[in-house]
VOPAGU-2260 file (C-alpha; in pm, 1 decimal, decimal comma):
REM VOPAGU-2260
SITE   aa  ch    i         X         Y         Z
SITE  UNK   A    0   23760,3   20673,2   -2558,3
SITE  UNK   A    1   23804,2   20923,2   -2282,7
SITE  UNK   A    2   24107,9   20991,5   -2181,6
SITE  UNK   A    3   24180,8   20960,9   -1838,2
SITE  UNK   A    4   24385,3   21246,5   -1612,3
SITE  UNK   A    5   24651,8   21188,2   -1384,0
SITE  UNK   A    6   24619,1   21402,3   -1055,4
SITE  UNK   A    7   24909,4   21448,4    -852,1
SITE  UNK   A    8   24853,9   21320,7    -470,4
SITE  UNK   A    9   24827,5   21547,0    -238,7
SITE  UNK   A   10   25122,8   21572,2      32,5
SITE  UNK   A   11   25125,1   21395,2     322,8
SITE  UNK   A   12   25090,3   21642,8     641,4
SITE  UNK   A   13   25204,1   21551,8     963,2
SITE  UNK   A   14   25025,8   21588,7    1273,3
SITE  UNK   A   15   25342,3   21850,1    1355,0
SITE  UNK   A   16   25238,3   22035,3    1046,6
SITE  UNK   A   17   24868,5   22030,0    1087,4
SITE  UNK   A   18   24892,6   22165,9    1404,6
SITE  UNK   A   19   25121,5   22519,3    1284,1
SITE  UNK   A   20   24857,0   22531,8    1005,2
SITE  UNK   A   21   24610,1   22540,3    1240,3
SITE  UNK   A   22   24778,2   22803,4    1478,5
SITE  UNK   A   23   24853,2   22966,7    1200,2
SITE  UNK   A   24   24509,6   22994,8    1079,9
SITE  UNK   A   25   24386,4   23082,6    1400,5
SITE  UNK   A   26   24618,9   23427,7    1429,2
SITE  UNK   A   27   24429,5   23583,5    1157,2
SITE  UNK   A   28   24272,5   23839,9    1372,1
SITE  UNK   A   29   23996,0   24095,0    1253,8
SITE  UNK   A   30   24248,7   24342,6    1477,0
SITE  UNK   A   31   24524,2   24282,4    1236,6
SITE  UNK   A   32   24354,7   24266,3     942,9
SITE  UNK   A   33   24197,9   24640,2    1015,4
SITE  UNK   A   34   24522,5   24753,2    1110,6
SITE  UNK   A   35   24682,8   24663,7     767,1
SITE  UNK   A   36   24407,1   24838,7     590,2
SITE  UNK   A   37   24414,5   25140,8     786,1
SITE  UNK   A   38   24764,8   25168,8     633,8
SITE  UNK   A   39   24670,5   25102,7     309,8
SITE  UNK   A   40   24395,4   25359,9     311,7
SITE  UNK   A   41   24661,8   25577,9     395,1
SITE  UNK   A   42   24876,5   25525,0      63,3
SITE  UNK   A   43   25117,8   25346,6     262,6
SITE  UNK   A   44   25227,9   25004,2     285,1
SITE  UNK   A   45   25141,3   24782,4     605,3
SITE  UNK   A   46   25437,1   24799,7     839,9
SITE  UNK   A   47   25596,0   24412,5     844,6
SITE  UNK   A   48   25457,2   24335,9    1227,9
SITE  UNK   A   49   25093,5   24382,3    1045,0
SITE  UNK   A   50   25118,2   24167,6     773,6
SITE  UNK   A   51   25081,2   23809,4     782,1
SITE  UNK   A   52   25464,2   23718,7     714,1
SITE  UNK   A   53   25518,9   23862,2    1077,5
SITE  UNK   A   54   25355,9   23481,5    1149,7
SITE  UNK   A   55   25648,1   23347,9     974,6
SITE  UNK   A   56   25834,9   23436,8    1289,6
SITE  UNK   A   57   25860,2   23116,6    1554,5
SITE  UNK   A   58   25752,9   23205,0    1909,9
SITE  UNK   A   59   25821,0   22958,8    2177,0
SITE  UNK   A   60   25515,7   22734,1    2106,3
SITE  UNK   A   61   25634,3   22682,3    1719,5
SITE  UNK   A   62   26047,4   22635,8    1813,8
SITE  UNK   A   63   25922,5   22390,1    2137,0
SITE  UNK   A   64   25695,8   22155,5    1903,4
SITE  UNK   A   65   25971,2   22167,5    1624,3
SITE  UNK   A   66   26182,9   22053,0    1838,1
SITE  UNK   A   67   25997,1   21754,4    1987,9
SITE  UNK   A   68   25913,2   21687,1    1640,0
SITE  UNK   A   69   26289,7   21668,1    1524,1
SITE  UNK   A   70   26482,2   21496,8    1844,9
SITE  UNK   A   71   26480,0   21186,7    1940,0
SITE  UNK   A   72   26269,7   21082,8    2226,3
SITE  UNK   A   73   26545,4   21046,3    2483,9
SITE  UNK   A   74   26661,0   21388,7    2423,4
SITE  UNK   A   75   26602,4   21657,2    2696,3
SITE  UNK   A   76   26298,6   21870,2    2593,1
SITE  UNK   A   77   26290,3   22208,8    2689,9
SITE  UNK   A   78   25854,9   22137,4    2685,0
SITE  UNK   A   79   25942,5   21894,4    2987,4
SITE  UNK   A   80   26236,0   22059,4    3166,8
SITE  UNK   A   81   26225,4   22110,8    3539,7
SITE  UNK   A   82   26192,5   22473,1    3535,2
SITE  UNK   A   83   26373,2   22698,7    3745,7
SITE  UNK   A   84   26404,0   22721,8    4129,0
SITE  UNK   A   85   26239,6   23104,2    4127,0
SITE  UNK   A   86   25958,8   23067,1    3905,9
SITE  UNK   A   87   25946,1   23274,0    3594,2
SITE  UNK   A   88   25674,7   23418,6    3321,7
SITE  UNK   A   89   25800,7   23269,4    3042,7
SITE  UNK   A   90   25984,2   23378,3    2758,3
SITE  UNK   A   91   25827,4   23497,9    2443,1
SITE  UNK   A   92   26078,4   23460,1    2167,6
SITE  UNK   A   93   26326,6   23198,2    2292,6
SITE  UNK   A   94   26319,6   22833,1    2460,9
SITE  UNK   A   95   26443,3   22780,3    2828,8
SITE  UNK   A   96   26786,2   22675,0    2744,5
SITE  UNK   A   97   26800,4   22950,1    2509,7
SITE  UNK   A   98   26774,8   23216,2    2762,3
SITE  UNK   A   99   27000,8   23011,3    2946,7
SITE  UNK   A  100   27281,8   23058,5    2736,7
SITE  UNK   A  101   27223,0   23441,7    2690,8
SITE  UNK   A  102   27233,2   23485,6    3052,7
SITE  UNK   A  103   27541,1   23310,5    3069,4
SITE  UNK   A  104   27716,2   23471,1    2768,3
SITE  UNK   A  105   27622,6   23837,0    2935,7
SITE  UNK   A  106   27751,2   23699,6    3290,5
SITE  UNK   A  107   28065,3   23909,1    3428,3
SITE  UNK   A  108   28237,0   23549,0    3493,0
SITE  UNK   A  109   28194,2   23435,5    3112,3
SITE  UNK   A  110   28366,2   23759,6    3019,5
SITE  UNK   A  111   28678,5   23712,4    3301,8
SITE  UNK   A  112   28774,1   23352,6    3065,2
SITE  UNK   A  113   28941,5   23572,2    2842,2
SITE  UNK   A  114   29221,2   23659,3    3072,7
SITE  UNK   A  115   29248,5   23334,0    3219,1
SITE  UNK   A  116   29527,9   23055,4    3175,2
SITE  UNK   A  117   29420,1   22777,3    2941,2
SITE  UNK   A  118   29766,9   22560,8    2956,0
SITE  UNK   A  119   30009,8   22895,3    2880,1
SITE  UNK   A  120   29937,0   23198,7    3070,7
SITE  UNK   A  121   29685,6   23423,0    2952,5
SITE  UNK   A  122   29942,2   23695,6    2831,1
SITE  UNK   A  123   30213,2   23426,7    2681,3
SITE  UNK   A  124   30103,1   23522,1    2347,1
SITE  UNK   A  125   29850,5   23641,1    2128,6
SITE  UNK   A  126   29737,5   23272,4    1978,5
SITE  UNK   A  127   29736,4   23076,7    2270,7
SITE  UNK   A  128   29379,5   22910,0    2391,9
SITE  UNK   A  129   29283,5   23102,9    2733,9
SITE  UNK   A  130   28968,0   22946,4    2937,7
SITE  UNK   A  131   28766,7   23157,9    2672,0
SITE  UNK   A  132   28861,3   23040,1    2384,8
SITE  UNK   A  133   28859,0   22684,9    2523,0
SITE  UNK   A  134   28524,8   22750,4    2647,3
SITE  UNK   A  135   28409,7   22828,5    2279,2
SITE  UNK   A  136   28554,2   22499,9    2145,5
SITE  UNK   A  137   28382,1   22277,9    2370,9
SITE  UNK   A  138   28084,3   22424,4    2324,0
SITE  UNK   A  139   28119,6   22403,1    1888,4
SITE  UNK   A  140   28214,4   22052,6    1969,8
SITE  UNK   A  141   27926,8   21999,0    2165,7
SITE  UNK   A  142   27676,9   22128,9    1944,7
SITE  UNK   A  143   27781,9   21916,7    1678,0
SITE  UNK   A  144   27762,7   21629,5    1846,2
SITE  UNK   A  145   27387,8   21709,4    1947,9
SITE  UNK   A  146   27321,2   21794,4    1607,6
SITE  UNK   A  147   27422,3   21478,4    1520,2
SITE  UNK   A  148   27305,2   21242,5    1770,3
SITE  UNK   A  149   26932,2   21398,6    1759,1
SITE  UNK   A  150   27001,9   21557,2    2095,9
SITE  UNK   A  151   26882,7   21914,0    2278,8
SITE  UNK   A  152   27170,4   22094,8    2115,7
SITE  UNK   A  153   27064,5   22433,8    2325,8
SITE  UNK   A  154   27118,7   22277,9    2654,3
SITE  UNK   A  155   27446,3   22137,4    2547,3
SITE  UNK   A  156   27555,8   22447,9    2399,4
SITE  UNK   A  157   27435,6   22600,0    2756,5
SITE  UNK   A  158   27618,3   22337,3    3002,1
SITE  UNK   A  159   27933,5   22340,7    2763,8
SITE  UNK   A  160   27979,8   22786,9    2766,7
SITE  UNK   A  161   27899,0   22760,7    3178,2
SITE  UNK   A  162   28127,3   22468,7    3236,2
SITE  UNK   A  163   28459,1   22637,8    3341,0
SITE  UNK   A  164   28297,5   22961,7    3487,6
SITE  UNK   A  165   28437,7   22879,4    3809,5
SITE  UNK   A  166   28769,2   22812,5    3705,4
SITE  UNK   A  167   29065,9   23010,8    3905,9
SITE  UNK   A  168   29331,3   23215,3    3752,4
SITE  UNK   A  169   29684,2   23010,1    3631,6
SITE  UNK   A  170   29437,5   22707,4    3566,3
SITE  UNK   A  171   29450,8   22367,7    3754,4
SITE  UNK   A  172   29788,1   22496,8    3929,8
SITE  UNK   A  173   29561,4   22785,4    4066,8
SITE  UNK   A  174   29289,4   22560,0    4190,4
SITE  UNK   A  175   29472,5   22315,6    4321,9
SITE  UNK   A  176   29668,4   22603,3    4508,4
SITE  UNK   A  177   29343,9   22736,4    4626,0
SITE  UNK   A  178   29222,9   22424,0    4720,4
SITE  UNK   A  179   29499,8   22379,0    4957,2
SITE  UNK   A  180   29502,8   22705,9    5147,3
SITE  UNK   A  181   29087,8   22609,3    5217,7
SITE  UNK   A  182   29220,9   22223,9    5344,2
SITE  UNK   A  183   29330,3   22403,0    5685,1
SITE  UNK   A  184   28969,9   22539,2    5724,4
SITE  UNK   A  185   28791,7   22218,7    5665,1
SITE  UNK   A  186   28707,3   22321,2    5294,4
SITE  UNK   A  187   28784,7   22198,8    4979,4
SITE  UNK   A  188   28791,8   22380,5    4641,3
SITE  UNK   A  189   28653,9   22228,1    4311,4
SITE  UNK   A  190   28553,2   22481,3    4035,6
SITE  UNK   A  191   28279,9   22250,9    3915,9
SITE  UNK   A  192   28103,2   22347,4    4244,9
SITE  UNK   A  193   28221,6   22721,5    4210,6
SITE  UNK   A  194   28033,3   22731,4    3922,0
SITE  UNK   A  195   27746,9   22613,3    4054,7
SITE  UNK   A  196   27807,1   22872,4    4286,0
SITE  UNK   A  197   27821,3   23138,2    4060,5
SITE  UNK   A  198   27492,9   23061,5    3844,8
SITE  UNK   A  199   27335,7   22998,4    4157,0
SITE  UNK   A  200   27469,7   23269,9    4396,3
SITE  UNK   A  201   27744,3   23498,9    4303,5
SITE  UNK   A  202   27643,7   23665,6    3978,5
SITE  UNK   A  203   27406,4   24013,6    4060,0
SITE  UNK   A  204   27200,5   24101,8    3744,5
SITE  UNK   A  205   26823,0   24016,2    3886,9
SITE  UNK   A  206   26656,5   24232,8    4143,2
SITE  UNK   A  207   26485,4   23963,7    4287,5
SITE  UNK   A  208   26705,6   23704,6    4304,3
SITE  UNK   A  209   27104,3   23632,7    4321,4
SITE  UNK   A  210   27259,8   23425,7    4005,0
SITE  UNK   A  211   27148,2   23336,3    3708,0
SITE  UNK   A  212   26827,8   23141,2    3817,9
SITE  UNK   A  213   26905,4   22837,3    3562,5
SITE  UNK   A  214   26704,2   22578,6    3438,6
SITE  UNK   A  215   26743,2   22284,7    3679,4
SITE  UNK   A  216   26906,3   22053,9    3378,0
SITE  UNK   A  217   27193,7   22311,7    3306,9
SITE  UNK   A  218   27248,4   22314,4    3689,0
SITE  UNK   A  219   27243,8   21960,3    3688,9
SITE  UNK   A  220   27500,3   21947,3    3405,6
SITE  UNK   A  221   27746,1   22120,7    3592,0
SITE  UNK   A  222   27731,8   21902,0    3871,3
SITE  UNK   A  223   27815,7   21618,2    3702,5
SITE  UNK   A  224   28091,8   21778,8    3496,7
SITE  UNK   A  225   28357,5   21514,8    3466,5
SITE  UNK   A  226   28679,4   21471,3    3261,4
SITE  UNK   A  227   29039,9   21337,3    3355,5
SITE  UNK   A  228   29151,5   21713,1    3539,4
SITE  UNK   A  229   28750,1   21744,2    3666,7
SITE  UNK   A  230   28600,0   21531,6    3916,0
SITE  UNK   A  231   28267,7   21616,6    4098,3
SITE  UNK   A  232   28285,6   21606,3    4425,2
SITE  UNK   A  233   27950,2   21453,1    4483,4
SITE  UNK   A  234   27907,6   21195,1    4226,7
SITE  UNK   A  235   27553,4   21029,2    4211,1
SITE  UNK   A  236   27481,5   20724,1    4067,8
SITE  UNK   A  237   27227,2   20827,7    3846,9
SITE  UNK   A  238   27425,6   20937,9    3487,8
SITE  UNK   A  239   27369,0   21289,7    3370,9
SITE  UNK   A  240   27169,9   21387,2    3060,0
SITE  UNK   A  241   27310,3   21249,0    2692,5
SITE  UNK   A  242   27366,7   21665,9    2656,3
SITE  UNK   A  243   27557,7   21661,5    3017,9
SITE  UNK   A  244   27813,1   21362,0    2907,9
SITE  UNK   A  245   27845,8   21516,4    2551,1
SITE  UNK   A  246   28023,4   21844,7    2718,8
SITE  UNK   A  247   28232,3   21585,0    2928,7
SITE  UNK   A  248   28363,2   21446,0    2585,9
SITE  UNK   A  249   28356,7   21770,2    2380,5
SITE  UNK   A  250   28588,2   21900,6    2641,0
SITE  UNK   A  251   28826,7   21624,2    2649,1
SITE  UNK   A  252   28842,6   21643,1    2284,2
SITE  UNK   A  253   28895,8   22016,8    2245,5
SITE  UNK   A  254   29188,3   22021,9    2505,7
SITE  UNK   A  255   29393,1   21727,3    2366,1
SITE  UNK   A  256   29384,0   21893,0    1981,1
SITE  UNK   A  257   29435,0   22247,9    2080,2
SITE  UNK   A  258   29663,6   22136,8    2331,6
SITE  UNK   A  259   29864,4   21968,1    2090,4
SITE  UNK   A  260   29805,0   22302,2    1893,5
SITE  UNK   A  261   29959,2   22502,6    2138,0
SITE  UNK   A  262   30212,1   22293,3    2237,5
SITE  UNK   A  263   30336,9   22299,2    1843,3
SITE  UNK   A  264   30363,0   22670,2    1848,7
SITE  UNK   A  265   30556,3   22698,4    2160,5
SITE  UNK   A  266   30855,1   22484,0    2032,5
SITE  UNK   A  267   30816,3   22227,7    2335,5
SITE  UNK   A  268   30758,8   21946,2    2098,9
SITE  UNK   A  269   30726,3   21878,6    1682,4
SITE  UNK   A  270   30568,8   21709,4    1394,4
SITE  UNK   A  271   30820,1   21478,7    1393,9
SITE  UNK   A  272   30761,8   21411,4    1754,0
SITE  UNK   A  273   30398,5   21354,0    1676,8
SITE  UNK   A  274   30441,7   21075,8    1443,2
SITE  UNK   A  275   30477,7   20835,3    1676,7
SITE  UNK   A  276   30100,3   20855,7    1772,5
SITE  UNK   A  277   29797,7   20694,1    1621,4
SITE  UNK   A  278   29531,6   21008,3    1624,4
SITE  UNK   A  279   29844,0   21191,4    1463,5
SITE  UNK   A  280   29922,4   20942,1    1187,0
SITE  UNK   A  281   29570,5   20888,5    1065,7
SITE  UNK   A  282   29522,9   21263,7    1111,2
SITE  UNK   A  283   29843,4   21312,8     878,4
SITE  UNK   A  284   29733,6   21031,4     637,8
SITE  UNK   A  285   29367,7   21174,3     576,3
SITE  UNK   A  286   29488,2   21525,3     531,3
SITE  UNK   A  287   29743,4   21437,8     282,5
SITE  UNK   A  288   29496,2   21217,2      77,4
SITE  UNK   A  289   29283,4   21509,3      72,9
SITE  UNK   A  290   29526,4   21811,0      11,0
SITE  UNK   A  291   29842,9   21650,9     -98,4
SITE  UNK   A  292   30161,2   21764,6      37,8
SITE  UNK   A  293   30105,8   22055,5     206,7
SITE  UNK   A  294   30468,8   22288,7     251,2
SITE  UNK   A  295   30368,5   22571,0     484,6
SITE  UNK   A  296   30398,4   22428,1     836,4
SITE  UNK   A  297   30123,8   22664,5     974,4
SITE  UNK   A  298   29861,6   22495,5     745,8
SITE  UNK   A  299   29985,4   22166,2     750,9
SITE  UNK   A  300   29944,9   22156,9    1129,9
SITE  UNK   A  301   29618,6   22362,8    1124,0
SITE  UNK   A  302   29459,2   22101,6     898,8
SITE  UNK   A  303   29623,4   21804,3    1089,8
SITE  UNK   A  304   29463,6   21879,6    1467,1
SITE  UNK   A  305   29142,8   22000,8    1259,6
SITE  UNK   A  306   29121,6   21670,7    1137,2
SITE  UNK   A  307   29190,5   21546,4    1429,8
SITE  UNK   A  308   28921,7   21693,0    1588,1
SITE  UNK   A  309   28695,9   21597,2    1347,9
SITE  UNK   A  310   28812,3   21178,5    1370,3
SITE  UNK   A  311   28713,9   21204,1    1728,6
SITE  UNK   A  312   28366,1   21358,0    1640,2
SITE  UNK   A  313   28265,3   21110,5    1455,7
SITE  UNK   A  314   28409,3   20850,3    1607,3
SITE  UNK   A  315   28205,0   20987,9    1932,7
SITE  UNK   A  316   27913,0   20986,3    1739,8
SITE  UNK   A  317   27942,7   20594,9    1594,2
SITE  UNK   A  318   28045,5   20445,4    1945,6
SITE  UNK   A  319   27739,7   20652,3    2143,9
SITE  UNK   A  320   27520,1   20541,1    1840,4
SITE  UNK   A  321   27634,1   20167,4    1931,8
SITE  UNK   A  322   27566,7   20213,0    2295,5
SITE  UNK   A  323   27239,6   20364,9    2286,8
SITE  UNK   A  324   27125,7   20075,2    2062,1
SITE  UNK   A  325   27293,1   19821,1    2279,3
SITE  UNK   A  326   27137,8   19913,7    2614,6
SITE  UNK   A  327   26793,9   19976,7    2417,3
SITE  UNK   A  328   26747,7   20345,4    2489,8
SITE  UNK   A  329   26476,3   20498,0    2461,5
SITE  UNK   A  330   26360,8   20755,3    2717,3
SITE  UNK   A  331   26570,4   21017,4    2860,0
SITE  UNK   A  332   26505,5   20770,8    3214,5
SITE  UNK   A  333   26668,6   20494,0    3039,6
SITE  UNK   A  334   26951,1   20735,4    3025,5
SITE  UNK   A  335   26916,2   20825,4    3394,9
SITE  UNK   A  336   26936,3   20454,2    3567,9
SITE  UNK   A  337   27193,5   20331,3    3253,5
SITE  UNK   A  338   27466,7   20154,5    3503,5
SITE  UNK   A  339   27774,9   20249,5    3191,0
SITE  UNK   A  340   27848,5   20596,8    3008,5
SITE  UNK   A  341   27666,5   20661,4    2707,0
SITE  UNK   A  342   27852,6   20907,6    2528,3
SITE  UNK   A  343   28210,8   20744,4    2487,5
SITE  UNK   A  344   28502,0   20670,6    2243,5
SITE  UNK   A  345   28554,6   20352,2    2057,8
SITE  UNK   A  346   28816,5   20134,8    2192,0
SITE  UNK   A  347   29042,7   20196,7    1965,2
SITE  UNK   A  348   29019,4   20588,5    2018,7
SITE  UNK   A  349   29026,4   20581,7    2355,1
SITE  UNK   A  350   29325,6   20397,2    2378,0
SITE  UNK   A  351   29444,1   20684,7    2068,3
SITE  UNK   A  352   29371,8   20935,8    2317,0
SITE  UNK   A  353   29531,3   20805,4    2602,1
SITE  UNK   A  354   29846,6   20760,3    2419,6
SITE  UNK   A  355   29818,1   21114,9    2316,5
SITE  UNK   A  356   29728,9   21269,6    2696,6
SITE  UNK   A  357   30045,0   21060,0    2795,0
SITE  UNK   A  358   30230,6   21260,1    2578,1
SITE  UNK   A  359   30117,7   21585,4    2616,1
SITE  UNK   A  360   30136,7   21542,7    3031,4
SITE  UNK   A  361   30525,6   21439,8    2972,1
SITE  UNK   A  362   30601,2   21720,4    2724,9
SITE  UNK   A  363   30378,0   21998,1    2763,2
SITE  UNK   A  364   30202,1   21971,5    3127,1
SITE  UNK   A  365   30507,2   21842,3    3341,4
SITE  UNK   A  366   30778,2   22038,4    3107,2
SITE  UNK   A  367   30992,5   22320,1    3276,7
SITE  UNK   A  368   30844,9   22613,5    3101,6
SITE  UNK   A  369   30507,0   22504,4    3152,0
SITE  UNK   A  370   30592,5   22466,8    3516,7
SITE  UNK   A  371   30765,0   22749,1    3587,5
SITE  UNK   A  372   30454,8   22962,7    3482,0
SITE  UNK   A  373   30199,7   22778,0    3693,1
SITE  UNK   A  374   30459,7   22777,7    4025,2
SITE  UNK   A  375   30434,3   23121,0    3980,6
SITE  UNK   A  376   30064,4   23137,7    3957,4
SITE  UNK   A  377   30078,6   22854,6    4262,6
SITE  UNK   A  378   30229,6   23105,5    4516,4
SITE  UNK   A  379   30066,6   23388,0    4364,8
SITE  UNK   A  380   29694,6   23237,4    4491,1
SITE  UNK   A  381   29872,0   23127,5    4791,5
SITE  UNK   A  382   30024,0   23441,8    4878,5
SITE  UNK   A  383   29719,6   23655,8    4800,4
SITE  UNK   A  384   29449,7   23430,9    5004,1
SITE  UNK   A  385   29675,5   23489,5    5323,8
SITE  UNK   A  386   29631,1   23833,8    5281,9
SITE  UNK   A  387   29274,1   23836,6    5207,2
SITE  UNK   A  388   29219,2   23642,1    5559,7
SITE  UNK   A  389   29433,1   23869,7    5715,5
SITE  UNK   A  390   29230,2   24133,7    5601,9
SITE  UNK   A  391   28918,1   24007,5    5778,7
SITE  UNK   A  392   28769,5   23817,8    5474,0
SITE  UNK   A  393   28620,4   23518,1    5561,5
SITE  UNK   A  394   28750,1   23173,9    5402,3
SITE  UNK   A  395   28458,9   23155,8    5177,1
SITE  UNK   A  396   28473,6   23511,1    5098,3
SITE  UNK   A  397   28818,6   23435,8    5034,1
SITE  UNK   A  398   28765,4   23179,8    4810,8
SITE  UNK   A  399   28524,4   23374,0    4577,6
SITE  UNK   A  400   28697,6   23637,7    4531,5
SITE  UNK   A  401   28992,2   23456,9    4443,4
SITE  UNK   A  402   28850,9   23239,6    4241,0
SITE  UNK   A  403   28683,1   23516,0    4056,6
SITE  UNK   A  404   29012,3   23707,8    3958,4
SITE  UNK   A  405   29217,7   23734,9    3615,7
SITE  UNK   A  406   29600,5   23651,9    3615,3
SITE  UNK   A  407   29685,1   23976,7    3557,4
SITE  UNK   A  408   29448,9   24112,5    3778,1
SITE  UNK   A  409   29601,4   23843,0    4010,7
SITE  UNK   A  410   29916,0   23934,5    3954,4
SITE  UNK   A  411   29858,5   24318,1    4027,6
SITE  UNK   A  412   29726,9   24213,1    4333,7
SITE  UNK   A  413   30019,3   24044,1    4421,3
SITE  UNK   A  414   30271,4   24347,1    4278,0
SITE  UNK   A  415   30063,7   24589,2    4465,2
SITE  UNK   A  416   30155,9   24406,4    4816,2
């Protein structure tokens, strides 16, 4: 009797996968296979960028159809975005959002966060969060919630580094300061819309055009920037992107934990202070299941807001989950006309949260120290736009150079008259 053979099935290839194969198979060029062998009748091996494996590397067209491949369908696609206002050859080694972010990383604004005030002035102390390093957390935050949710996490990486380049020096003190000395001119200051200025306007890299010439979803994003200290001053009724109202959360969480953080190190409250809270407690329970008693204060605390942190994440990630199912999403325009927030906290942790922004504004934002900085920075803006207008600037020309400035740059300014 014949024994019979077992072949093993062949694997099943997507239509993603047949289509690189075929790309693939279609770069084999008689050009490129002559130059190799020119090299090899030379005794020499063929340089990398003339053997095949340089077709390992993803252009555009491979990273673009991984990625439709990969998130889900009510995800921003950089294959569909908008495009800029000033049209532009494409790339060839990175996506639209990609080059997004670059341009805003290399921006002169993005590099004036590090010297400005967070919570603490900028030269309070060595580990205090400035409006860089907070920048950098939202944006970590924000690309692991994409991750997780199946979302464009390039753009949301992009809106979340861009969202606080308009920011003033000495923080919301600073803005609301400058937003006051414009209120006698019939103009208002709100450093969402300065940072729309800036990417749109302001920065001077291009020869042919001012700003950064963004993609019209990062602009977008910025618009509709909105957290308890930032409200857009033109609200629309149509919700931003899932990426836009990810940064919105992923900044909210960053500045409660490394608020609390900060506020820890300064001496203005303690752990003992803390207990009283819910994010704090389960925080405290989880880290001691997991480490045990933990004796160096430094550690204890770092792992405690870490996990902190990390409990909102995931919570974030569960109740937007929930959402998305319950208003049957499925299109990023389902997103667009959805009448409630997508992207939220659970009940229960946004009522944790709230507890713990009550406490931080009582102990932290409102307490003497804090305030005695950020009067200081109040009547330093102050002071400094009355000169500027009394130097012939315009108010607008006022207002962006202002805006633009360091505290200590600020505050040599202010020395220096």
């Amino acid at each position: 009797m014949q024994q019979k053979t077992h072949k093993t099935p062949p694997p099943i290839i997507t239509p993603a996968q047949q289509l690189l194969v075929l790309y693939f198979r279609m770069q084999k060029t008689n050009k490129s296979q002559a130059t190799a062998g020119a090299y090899r009748t030379a005794g020499q091996p063929p340089h990398p960028r003339h053997n095949q494996n340089h077709l390992m590397i993803l252009t555009p067209y491979h990273l673009s159809r991984n990625e439709a491949a990969a998130l889900k369908p009510y995800a921003v696609l950089s294959m569909y975005s908008r495009g800029r206002k000033i049209p532009e050859p494409e790339d060839k080694n990175r996506l639209p959002f990609q080059v997004d972010r670059d341009r805003i990383i290399h921006s002169k604004a993005f590099r004036r966060l590090k010297d400005k005030t967070q919570v603490f002035v900028a030269h309070h102390g060595d580990h205090y969060r400035t409006r860089l390093t907070h920048t950098l957390e939202v944006a970590q935050i924000s690309r692991d919630l994409a991750r997780m949710l199946g979302l464009n996490e390039d753009l949301a990486e992009t809106i979340a580094l861009a969202h606080d380049l308009g920011h003033t020096p000495f923080g919301h003190a600073g803005e609301d300061a400058l937003n006051n000395c414009l209120l006698k001119y019939g103009m208002t200051f709100e450093h969402n819309e300065q940072s729309k200025r800036i990417v749109t306007e302001l920065e001077h890299a291009y020869p042919a055009w001012n700003g950064l010439n963004l993609n019209a979803e990062v602009i977008e994003g910025l618009m509709k920037h909105e957290t308890h200290w930032d409200k857009p001053q033109n609200p629309s009724a149509v919700r931003p992107s899932l990426e836009a109202q990810i940064v919105n959360i992923a900044d909210e969480i960053a500045y409660q934990n490394h608020d609390t953080d900060d506020g820890l190190r300064s001496g203005l409250f303690t752990e003992e202070d803390l207990q009283t809270l819910t994010l704090w407690q389960s925080a405290t329970r989880a880290v001691q299941s997991l480490y045990g008693q933990i004796d160096d204060p430094r550690i204890r605390i770092a792992r405690t807001v870490s996990k902190m942190i990390g409990l909102m994440i995931v919570d974030t990630a569960e109740e937007t989950s929930r959402r998305l199912a319950l208003y049957r999403i499925a299109t990023t325009e389902d997103v667009y006309i959805c009448p409630d927030k997508l992207v939220a906290f659970s009940e229960e942790i946004s009522q944790a949260n709230h507890e713990l922004k009550e406490f931080l504004t009582s102990r932290l934002y409102l307490s003497p120290e804090v305030q005695e900085n950020l009067n200081r920075g109040r009547a330093t803006v102050k002071t400094i736009f009355e000169k500027l207008i009394t130097e012939g600037k315009t108010p607008p020309e006022a207002r962006d150079y202002l805006a633009g400035m360091t505290d200590p740059f600020a505050l040599d300014r202010m020395e220096s008259h």
